[in-house]
BAFI-3210 file (N, C-alpha, C; in Angstrom, 3 decimals, decimal comma, padded with zeros to 6 digits):
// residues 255
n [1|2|3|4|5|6|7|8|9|10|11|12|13|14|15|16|17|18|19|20|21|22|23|24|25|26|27|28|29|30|31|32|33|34|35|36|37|38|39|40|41|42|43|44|45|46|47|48|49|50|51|52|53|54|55|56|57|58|59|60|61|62|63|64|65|66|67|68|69|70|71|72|73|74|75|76|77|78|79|80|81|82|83|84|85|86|87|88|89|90|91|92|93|94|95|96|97|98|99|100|101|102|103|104|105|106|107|108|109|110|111|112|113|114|115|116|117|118|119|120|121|122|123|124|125|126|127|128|129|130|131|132|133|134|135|136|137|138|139|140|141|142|143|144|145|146|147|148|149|150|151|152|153|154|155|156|157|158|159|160|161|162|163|164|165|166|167|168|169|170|171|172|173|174|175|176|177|178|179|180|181|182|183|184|185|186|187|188|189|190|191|192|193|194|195|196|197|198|199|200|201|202|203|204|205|206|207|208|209|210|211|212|213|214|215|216|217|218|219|220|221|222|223|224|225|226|227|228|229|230|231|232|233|234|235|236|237|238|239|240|241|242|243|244|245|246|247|248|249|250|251|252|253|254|255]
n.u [-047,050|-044,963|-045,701|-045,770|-043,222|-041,706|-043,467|-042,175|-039,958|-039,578|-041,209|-038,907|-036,720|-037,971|-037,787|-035,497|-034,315|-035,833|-034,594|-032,126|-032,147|-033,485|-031,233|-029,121|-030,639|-030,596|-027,214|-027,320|-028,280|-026,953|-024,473|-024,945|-025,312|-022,883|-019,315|-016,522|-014,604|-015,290|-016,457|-014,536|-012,891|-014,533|-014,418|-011,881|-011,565|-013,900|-012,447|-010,283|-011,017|-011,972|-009,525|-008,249|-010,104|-010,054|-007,289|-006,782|-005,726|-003,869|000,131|002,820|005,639|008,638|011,370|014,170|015,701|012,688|012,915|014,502|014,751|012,215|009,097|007,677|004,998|003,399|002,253|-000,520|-001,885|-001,084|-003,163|-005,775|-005,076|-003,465|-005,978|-007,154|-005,356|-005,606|-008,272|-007,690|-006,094|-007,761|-009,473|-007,224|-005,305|-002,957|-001,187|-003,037|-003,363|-000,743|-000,652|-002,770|-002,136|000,681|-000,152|-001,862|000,044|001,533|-000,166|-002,280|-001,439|000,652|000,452|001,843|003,093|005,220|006,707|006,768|006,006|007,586|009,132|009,830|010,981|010,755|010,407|011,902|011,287|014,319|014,732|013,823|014,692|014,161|014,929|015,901|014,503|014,833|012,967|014,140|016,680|014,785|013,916|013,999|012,663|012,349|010,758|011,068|012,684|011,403|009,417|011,677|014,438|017,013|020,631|022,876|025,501|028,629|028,149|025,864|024,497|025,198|023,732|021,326|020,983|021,377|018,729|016,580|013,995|013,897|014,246|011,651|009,928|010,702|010,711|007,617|005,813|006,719|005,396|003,224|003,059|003,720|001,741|-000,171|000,099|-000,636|-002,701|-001,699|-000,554|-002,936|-003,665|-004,064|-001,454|000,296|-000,299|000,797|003,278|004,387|003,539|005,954|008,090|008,695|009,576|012,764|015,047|013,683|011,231|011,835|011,470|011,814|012,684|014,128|014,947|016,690|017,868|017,201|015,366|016,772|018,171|020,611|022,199|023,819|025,149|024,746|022,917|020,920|020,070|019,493|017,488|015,645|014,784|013,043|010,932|010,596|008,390|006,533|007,748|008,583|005,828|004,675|006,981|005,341|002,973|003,896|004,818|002,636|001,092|002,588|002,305|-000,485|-003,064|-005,329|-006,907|-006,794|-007,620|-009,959|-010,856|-011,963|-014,887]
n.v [-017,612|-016,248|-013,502|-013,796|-014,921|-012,244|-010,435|-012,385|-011,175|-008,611|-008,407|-009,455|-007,568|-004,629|-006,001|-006,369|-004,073|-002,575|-004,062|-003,484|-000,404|-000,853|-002,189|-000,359|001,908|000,398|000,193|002,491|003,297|001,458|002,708|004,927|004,315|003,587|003,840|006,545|004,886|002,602|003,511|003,920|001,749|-000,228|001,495|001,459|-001,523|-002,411|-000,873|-002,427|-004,515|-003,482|-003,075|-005,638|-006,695|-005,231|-006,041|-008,340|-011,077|-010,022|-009,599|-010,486|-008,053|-008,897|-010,549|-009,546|-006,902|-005,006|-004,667|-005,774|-008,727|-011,398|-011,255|-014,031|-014,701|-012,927|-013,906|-014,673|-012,514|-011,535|-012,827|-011,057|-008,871|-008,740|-009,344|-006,794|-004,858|-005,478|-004,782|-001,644|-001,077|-001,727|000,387|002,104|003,261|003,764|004,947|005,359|002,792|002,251|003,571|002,433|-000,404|000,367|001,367|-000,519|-002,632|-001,423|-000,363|-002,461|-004,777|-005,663|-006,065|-003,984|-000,975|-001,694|000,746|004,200|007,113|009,826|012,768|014,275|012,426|009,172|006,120|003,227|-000,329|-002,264|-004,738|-005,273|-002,617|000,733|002,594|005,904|007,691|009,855|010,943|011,202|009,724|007,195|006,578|007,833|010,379|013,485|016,239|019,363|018,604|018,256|016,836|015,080|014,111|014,300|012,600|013,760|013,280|010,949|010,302|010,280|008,829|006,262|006,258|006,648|004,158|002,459|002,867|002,108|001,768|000,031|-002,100|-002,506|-003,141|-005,232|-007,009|-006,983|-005,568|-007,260|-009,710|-009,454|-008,530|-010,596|-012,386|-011,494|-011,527|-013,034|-011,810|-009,120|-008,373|-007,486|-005,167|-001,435|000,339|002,382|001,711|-001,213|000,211|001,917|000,735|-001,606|-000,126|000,362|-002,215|-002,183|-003,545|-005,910|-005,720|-005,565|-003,721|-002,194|000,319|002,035|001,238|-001,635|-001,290|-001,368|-000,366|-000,444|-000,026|-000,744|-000,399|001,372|005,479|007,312|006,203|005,720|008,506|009,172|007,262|008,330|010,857|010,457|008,326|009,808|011,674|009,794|008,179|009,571|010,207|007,597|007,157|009,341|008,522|006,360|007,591|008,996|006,796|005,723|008,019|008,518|008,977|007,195|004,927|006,367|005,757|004,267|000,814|000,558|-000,388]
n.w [-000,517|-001,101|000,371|002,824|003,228|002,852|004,784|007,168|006,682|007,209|009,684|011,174|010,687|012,071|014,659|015,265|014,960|016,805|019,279|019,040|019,849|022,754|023,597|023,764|024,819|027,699|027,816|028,671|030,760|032,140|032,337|033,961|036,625|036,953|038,246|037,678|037,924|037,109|034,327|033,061|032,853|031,311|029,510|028,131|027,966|025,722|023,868|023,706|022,661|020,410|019,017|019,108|016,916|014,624|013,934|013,792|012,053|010,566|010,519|012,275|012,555|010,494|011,446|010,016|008,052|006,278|003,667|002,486|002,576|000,916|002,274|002,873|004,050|002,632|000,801|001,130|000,267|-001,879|-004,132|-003,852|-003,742|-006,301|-007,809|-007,315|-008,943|-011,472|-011,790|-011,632|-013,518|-015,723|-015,742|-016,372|-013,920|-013,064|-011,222|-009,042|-008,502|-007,547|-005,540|-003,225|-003,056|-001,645|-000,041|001,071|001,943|003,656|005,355|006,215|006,457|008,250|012,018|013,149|011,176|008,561|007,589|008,980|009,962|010,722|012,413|010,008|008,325|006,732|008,819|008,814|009,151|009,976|011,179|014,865|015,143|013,917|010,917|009,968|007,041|004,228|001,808|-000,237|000,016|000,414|-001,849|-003,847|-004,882|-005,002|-004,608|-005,716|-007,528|-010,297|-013,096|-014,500|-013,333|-013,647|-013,473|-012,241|-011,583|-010,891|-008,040|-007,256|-009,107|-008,235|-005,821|-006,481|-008,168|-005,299|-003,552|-001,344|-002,178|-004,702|-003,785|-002,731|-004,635|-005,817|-003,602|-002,700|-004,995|-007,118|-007,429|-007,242|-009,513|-011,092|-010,215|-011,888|-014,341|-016,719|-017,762|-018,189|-020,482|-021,394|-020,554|-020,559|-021,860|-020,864|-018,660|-017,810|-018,315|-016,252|-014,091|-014,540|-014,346|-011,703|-010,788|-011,741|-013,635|-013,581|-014,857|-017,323|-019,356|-022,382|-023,469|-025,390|-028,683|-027,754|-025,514|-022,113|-019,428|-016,185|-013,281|-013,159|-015,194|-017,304|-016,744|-018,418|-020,358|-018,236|-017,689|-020,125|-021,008|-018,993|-019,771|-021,396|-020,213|-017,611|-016,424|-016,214|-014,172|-012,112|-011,294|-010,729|-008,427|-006,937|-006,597|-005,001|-002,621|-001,382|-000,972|001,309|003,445|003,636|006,232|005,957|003,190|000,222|-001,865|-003,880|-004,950|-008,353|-009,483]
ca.u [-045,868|-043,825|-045,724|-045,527|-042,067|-041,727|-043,925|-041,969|-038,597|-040,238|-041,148|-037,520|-035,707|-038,591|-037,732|-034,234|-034,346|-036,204|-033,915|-030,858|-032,954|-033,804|-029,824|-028,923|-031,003|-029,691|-026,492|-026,660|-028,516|-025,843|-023,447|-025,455|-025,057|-021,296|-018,441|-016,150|-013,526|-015,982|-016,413|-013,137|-012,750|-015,269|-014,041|-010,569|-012,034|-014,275|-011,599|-009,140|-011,805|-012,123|-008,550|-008,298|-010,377|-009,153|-006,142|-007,786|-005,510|-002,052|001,179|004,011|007,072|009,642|012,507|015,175|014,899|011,417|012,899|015,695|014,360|010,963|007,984|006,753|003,765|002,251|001,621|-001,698|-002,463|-001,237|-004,198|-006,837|-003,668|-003,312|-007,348|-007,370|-004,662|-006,514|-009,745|-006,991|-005,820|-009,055|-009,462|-005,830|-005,112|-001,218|-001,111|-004,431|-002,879|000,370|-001,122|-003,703|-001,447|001,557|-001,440|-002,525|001,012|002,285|-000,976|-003,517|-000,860|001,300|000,577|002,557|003,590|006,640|007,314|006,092|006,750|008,136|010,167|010,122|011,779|010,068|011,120|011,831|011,936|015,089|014,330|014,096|015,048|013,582|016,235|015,150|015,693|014,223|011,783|015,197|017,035|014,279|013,062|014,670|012,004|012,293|009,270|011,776|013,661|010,698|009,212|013,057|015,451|018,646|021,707|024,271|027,270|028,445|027,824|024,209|024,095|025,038|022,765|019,695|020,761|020,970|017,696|016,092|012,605|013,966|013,932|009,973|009,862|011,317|010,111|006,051|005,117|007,119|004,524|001,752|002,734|003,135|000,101|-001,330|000,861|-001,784|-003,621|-000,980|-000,642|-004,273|-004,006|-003,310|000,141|000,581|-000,269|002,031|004,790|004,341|004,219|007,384|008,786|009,130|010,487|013,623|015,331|012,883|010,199|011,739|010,897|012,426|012,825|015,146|015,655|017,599|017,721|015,790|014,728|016,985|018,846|022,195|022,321|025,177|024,489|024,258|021,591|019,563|020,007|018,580|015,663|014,822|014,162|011,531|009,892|010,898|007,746|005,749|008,443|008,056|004,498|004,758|006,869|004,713|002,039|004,012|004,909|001,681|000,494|003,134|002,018|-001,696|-003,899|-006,561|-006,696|-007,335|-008,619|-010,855|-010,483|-012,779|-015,973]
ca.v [-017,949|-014,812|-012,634|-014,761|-014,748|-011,419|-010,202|-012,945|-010,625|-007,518|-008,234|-009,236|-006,094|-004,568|-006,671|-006,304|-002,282|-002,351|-004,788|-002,175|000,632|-001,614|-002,539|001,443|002,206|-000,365|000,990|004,558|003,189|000,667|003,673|006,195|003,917|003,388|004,793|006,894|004,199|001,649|003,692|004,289|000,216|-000,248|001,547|000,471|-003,260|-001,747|-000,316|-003,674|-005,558|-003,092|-003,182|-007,111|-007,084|-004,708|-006,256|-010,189|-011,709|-009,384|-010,250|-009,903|-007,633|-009,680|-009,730|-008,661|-005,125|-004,925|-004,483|-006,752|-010,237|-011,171|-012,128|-015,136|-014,430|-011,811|-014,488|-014,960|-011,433|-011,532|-013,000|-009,930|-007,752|-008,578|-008,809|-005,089|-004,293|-005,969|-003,664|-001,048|-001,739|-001,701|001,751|002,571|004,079|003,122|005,372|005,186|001,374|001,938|004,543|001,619|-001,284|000,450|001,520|-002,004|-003,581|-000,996|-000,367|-002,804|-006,369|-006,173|-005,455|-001,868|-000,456|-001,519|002,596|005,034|008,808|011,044|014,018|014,551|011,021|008,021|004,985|001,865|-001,607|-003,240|-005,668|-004,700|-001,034|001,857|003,384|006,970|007,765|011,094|010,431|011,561|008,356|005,850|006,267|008,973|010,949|015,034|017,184|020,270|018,231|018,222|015,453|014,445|013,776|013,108|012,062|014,816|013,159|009,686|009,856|010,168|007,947|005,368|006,524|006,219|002,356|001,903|003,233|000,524|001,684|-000,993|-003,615|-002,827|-003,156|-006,770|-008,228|-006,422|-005,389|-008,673|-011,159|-008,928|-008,539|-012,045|-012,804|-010,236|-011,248|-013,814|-010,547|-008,306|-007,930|-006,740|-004,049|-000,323|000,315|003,203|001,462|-001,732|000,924|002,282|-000,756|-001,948|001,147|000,585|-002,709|-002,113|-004,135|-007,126|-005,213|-005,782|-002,291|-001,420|002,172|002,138|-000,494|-002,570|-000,353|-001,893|000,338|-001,075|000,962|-001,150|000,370|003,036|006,717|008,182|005,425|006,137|009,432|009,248|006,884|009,125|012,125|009,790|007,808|010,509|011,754|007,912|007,166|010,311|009,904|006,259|007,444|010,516|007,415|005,397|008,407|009,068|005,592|005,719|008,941|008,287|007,908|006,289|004,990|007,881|005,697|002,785|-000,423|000,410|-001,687]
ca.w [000,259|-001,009|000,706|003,852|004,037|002,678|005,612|008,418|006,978|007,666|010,973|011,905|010,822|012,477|016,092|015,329|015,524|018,256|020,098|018,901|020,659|023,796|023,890|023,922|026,390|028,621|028,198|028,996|032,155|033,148|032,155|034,755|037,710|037,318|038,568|036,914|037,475|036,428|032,860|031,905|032,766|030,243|027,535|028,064|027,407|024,615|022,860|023,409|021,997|019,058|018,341|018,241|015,836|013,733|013,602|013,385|010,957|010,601|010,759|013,391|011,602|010,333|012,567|009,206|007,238|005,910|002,241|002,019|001,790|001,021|003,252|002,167|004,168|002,049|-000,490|000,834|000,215|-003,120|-005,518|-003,583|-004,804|-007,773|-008,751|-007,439|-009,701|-012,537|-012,309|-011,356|-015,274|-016,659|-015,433|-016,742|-013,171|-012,700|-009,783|-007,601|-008,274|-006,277|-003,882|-003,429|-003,164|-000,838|001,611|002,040|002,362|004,592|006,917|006,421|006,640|009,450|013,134|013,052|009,869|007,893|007,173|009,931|009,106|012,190|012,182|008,414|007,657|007,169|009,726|007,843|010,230|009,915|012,266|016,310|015,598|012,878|010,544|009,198|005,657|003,871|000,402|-001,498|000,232|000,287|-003,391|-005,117|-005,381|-004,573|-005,351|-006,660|-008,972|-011,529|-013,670|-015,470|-012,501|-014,491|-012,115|-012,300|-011,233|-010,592|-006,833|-007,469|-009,883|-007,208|-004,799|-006,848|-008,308|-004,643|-003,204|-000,797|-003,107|-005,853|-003,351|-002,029|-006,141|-005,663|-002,675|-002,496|-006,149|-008,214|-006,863|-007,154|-011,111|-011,309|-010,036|-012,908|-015,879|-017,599|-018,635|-018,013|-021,613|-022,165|-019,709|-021,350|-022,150|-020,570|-016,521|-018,390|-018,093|-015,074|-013,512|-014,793|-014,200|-010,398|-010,939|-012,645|-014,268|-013,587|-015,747|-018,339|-020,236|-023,527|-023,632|-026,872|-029,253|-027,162|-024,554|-020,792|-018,401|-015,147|-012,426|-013,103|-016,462|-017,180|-016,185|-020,195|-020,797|-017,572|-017,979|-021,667|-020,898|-018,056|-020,717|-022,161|-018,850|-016,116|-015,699|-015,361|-013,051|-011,308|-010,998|-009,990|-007,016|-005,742|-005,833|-003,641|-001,078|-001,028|-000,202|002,556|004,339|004,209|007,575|005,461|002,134|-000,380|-003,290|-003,939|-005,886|-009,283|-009,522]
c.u [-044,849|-044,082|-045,331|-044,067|-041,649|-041,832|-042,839|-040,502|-038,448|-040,524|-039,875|-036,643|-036,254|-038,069|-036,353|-033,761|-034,813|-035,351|-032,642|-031,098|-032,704|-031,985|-029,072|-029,138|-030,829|-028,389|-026,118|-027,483|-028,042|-025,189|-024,085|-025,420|-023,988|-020,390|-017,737|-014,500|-014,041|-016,172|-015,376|-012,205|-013,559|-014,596|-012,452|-010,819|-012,592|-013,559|-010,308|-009,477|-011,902|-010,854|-008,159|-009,104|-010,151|-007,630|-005,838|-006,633|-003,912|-001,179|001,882|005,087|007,913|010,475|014,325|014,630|013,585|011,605|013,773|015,286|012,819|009,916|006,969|005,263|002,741|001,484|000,327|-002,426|-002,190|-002,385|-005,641|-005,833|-004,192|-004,786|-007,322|-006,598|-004,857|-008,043|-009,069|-006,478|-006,203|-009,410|-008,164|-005,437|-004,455|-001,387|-001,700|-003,574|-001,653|-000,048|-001,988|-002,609|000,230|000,873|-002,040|-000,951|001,433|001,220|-002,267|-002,778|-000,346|-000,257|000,940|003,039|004,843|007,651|006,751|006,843|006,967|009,070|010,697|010,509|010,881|010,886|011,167|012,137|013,126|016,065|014,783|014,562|014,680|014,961|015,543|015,777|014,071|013,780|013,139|015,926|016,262|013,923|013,393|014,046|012,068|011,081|009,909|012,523|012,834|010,417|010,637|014,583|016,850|019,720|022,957|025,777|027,327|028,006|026,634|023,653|024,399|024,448|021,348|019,986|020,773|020,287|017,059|014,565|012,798|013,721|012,829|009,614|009,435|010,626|008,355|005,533|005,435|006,049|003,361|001,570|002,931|002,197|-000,698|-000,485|000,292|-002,508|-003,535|-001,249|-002,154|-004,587|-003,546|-002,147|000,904|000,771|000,871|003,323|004,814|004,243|005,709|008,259|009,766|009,747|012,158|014,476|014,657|011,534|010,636|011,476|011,928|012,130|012,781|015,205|016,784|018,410|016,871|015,811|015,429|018,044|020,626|022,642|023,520|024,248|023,689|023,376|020,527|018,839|019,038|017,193|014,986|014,300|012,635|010,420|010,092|009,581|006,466|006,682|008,722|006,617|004,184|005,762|006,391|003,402|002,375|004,350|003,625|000,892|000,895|002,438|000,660|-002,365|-004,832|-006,555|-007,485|-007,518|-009,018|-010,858|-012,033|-014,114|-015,897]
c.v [-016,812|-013,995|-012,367|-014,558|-013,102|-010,270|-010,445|-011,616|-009,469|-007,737|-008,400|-007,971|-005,284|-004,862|-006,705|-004,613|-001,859|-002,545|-003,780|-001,420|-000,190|-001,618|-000,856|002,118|001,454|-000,078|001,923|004,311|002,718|002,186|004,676|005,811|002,942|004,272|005,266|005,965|002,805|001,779|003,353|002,729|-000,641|000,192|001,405|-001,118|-002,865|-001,851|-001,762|-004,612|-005,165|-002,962|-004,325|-007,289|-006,508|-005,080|-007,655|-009,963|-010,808|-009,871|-009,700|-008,818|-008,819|-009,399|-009,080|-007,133|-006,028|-005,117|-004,885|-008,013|-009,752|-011,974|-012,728|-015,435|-013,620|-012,731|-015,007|-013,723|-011,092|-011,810|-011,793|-009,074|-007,312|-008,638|-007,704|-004,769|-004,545|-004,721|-002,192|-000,467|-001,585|-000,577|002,575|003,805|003,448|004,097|005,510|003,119|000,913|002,931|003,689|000,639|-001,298|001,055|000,360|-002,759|-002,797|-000,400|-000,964|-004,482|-006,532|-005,705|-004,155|-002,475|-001,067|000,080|003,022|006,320|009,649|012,012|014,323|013,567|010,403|007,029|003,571|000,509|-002,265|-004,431|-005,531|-003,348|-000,673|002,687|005,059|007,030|008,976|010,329|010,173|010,129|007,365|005,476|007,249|009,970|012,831|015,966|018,193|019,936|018,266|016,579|014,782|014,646|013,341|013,212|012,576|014,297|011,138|009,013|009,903|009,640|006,486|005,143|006,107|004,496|002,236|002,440|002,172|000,498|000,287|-002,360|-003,688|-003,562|-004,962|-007,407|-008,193|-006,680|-006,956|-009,833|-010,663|-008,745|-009,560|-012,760|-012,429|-010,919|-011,974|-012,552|-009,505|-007,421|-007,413|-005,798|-002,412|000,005|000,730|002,271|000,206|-001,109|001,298|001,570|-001,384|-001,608|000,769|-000,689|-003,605|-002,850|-005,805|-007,061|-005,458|-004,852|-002,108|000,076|002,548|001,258|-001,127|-001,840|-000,722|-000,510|-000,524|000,252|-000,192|-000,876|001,643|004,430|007,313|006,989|005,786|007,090|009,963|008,822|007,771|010,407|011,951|008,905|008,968|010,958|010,698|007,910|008,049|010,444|008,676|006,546|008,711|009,483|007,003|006,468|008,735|008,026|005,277|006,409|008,943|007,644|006,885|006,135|005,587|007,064|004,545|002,148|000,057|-000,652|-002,276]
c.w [000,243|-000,111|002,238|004,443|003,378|003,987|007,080|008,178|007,649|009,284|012,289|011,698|011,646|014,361|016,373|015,766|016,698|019,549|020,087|020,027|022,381|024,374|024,498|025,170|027,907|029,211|028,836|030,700|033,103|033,112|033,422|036,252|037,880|037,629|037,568|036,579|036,756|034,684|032,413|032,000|031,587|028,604|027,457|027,326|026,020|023,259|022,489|022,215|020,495|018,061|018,090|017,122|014,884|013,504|013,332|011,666|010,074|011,091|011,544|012,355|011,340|011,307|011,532|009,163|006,290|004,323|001,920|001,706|001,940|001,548|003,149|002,564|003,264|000,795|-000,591|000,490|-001,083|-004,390|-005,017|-004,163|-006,078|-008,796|-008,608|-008,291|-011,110|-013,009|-012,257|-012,859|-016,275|-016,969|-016,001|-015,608|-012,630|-011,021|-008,948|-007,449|-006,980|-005,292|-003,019|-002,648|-001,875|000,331|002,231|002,345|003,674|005,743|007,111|006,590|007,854|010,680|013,512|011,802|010,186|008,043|008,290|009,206|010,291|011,800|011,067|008,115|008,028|007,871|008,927|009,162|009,436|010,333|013,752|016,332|013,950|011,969|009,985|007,892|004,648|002,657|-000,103|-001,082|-000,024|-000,998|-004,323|-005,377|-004,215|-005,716|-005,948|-007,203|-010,197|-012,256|-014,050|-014,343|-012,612|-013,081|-012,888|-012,535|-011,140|-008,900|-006,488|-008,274|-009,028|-006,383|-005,132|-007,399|-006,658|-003,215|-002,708|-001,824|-004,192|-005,411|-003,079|-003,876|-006,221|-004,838|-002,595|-004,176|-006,738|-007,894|-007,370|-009,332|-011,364|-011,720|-011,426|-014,252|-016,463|-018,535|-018,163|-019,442|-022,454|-021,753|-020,469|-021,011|-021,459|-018,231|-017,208|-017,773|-017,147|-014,239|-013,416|-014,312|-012,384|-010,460|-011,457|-013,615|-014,803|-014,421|-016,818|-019,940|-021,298|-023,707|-025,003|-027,572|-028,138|-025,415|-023,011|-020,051|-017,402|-014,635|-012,247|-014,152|-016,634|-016,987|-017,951|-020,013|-019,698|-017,717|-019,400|-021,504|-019,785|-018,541|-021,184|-021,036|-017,923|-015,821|-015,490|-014,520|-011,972|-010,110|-010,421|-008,222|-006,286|-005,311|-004,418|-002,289|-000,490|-000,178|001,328|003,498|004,678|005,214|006,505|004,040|001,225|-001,553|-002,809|-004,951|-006,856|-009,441|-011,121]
res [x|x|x|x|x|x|x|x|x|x|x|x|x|x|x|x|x|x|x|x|x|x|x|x|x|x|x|x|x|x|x|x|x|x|x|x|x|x|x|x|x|x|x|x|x|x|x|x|x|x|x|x|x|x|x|x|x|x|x|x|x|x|x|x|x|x|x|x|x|x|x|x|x|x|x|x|x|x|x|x|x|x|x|x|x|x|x|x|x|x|x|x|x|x|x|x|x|x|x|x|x|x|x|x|x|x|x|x|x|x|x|x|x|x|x|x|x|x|x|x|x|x|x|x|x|x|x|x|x|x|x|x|x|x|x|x|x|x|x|x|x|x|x|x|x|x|x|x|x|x|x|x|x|x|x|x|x|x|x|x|x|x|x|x|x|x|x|x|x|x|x|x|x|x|x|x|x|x|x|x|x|x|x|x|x|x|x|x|x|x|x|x|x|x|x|x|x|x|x|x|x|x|x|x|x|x|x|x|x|x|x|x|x|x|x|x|x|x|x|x|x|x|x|x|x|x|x|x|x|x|x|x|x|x|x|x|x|x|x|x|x|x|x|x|x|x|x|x|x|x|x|x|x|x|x]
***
């Protein structure tokens, strides 16, 4: 009987390749006795057809800012999240995690991107019109400041507590570590912190004895813990710019 159906499977992949073939050549023969307004009617439809389905099951934009409240839709996309960020964990790879993780929220959920990137600034929706806002505005992060970013003055110490990055922190990641915090605590220490890291004061991070890790914190204390995290929290946002700017996603969920 194995061999039997063994054999009947064989002869369908078999009748199935053929039928491929057969289909092909059908094509290119309809295609040879059409017009050239008849093709490009074709792959107009084609292509409609190939973009509904690539897009089967995305969401409209919100009609607020993208990073002010949070979109209670994503919560079905949360528990695939947060298992990737689990084997993500396992691997102790904090930043393929958020390069990972801000590539599927921001171009694999909606309909159009949350972020878009044009004329050196990224576009942020904040609802019916795009605001621009450079890396150094949206997230603090400047590639010639170096791993330890301390905040000079007090008018840049206001600027970075209010960086819309703390709110993607809040409304995107907080659900997704949620989701994960059952066996959060078994994950290595090091992705732990880097995790946290991005969401600031809701992480919960002890730096210092008594000391959190939050961006409402006085300047001498940020300033200090940023001697000792600056470059995880560096590295956590060249992740997430990265995740932003990528056509295609540049890592893969760990097996």
């Amino acid at each position: 009987m194995q061999e039997i159906a063994a054999r009947i499977d064989q002869l369908e992949d078999t009748l199935c390749r053929r039928l491929d073939k057969i289909e092909d050549i059908v094509q290119k023969l309809v295609c040879n006795t059409m017009s050239k307004a008849e093709k490009n009617a074709l792959r107009r439809q084609i292509y409609r057809q190939q973009k509904e389905a690539r897009l089967a099951g995305r969401l409209i934009l919100p009609e607020g800012h993208v990073l002010k409240d949070r979109d209670r839709r994503l919560l079905q996309f949360v528990p695939a999240w947060a298992e990737a960020g689990k084997a993500f964990g396992a691997a102790d790879q904090p930043e393929k995690f958020l390069t990972w993780l801000v590539y599927q929220w921001n171009s694999c959920t909606y309909v159009k991107k949350p972020i878009t990137f044009s004329g050196s600034s990224f576009r942020v929706w904040v609802g019916h019109l795009r605001h621009p806002y450079g890396a150094g505005d949206l997230m603090h992060y400047y590639q010639k400041r170096g791993s330890c970013p301390l905040l000079r003055s007090e008018a840049e110490y206001q600027d970075w507590q209010e960086r819309p990055w703390w709110r993607w922190g809040v409304v995107v990641l907080m659900p997704v570590y949620e989701a994960m915090h059952e066996s959060f605590g078994g994950l290595p220490e090091r992705f732990q912190k880097c995790v946290r890291l991005l969401l600031g004061g809701f992480g919960e991070y002890e730096v210092y004895t008594g000391v959190y890790w939050d961006n409402c914190e006085t300047r001498p204390n940020v300033n200090k813990m940023m001697k000792r995290v600056g470059p995880d929290y560096v590295s956590m946002l060249r992740a997430c710019f990265t995740g932003l700017r990528a056509a295609e996603c540049p890592v893969v969920v760990p097996s």
